[in-house]
N, C-alpha and C positions, 0 to 999 in steps of 0.2 A: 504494500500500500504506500503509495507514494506522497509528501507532505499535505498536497491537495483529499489526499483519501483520507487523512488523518482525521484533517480540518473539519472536512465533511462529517466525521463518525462522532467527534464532539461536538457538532451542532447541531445533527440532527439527532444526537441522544438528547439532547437539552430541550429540544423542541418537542419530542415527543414526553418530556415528562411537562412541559409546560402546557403541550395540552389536556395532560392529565387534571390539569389542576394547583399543581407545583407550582410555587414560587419564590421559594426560598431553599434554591439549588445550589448544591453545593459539587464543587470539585477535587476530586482526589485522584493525584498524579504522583509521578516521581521525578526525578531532576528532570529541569530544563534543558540541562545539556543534552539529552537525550532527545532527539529531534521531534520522535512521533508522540511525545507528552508535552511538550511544546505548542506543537501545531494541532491536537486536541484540548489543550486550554484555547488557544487562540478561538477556536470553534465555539465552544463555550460561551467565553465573549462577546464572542460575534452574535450568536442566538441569544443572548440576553439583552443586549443593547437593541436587537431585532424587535425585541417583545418589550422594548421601554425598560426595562429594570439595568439601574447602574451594577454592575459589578461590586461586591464589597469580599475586602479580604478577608474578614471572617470565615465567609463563604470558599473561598481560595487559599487556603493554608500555603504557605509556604512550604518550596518545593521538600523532601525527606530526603 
């Protein structure tokens, strides 16, 4: 899966829990250095900002 596949797999997991009803989503990765936990926070993100909700680090730990 290539960084655009990544992208996509953490935004449209976001998305479908947003449509569930979720909105106080939270994400759990591992380092950033790591390119395809990266580019699924990115997605993340990006489907949050999509659906109005600011990102907040609570929500976003810090990478382990």
């Amino acid at each position: 899966m290539g960084s655009y596949g990544n992208a996509l797999a953490g935004e449209e997991a976001t998305d479908y829990l947003y449509e569930m009803g979720h909105r106080r989503i939270a994400y759990f990765g591992v380092s950033n250095a790591m390119l395809f936990s990266a580019e699924r926070r990115r997605g993340y993100q990006m489907s949050l900002l999509k659906h109005g909700i600011t990102p907040r680090e609570s929500c976003c730990p810090p990478e382990i």
